[in-house]
C-alpha positions in Angstrom: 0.1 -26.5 -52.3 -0.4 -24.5 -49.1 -0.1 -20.7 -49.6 1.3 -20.4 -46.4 4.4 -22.4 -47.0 5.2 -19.8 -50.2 7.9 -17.1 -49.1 8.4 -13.8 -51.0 12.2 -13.7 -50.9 13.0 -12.1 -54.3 11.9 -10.0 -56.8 12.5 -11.8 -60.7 13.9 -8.7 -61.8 16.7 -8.9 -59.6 17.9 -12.5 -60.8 21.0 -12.5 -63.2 20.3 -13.6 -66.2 23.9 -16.1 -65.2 24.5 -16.7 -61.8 22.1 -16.4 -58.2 20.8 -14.9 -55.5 21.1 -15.9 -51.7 18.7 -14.8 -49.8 18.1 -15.6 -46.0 14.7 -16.7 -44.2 15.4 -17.4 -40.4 18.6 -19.3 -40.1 18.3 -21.0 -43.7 20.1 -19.5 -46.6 18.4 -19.8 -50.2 19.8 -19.7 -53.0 17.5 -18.6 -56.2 18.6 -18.8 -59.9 17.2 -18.3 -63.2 17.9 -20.5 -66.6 16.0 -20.4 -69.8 13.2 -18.9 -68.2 12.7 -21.4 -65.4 13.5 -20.5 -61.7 14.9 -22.9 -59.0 15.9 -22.8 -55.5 18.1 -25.3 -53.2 19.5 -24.5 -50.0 22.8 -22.4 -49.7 25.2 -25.5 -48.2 27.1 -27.8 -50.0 26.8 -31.5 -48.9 30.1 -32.4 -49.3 32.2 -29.7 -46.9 28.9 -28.0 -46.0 30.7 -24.7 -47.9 28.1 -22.0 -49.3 27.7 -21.6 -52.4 28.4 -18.1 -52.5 31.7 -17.7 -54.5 30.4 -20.5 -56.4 30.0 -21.0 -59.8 26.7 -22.0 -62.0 27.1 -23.2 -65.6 23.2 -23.9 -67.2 22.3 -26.6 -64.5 25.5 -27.1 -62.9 26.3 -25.4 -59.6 29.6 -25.6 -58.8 31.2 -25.5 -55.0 33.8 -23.3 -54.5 35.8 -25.0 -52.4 35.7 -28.6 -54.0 34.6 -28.4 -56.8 31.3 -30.6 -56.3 28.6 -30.3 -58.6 24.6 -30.1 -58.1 22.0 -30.2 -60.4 20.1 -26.8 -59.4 16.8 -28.2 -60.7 16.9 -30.9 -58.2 19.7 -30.6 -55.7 21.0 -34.1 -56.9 25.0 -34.0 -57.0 26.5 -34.2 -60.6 29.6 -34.8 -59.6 32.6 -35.4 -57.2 33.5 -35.2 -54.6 29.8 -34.9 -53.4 27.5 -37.8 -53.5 24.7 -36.3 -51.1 22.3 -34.2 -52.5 21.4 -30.6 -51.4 17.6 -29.7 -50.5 16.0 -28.3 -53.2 12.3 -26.1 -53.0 9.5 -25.7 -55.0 9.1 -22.1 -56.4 6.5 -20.0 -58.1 6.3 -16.6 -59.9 3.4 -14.1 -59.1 3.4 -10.5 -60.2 7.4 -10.3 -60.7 7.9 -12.3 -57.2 9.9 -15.4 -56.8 7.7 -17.3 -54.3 9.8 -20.6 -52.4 7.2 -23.4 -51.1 9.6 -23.9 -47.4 7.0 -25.6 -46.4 8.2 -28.4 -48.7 11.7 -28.8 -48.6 13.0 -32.0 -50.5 15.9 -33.7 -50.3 16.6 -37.0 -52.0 17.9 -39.8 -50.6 21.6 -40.5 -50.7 23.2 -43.2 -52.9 
């Protein structure tokens, strides 16, 4: 992986132990949660309404839109549930001395049923 596509955006003391971050880089909103240890990042935009996630809700894997209700799998961006059927982008992270590093550089997002 290219070092230059990692981004500081968060320090891994800040994450919730339930519940996320956003954090911004240029025009693209991040948003960076912890479970069981692990650490995952998808963009901030819901496919379905293209509502952020902000007031939203995130049960283990499951993050939950606040307007709809659609459901994404944070771990992948792959939607879990209606009334999305689009994924979100999802980014590679990494964890150096207490820093939550996001690869931007390699943005995914699956394909669409």
């Amino acid at each position: 992986m290219d070092n230059a596509s990692f981004v500081d955006l968060v320090g891994l003391n800040e994450l919730p132990a339930k519940g996320f971050v956003v954090r911004e880089h240029g025009e693209l909103q991040i948003l960076i949660a912890q479970f069981k240890g692990d650490v995952f990042a998808v963009e901030n935009l819901c496919s379905h309404a293209f509502e952020r996630f902000d007031e939203g809700r995130l049960r283990g894997f499951r993050l939950m839109c606040p307007l709809h209700g659609a459901c994404f799998d944070i771990r992948s961006g792959s939607a879990m549930g209606l009334p999305a059927t689009g994924p979100i982008r999802s980014f590679g992270v990494r964890v150096e001395d207490g820093r939550v590093l996001v690869d931007l550089g390699d943005a995914t997002r699956p394909e669409s049923p």
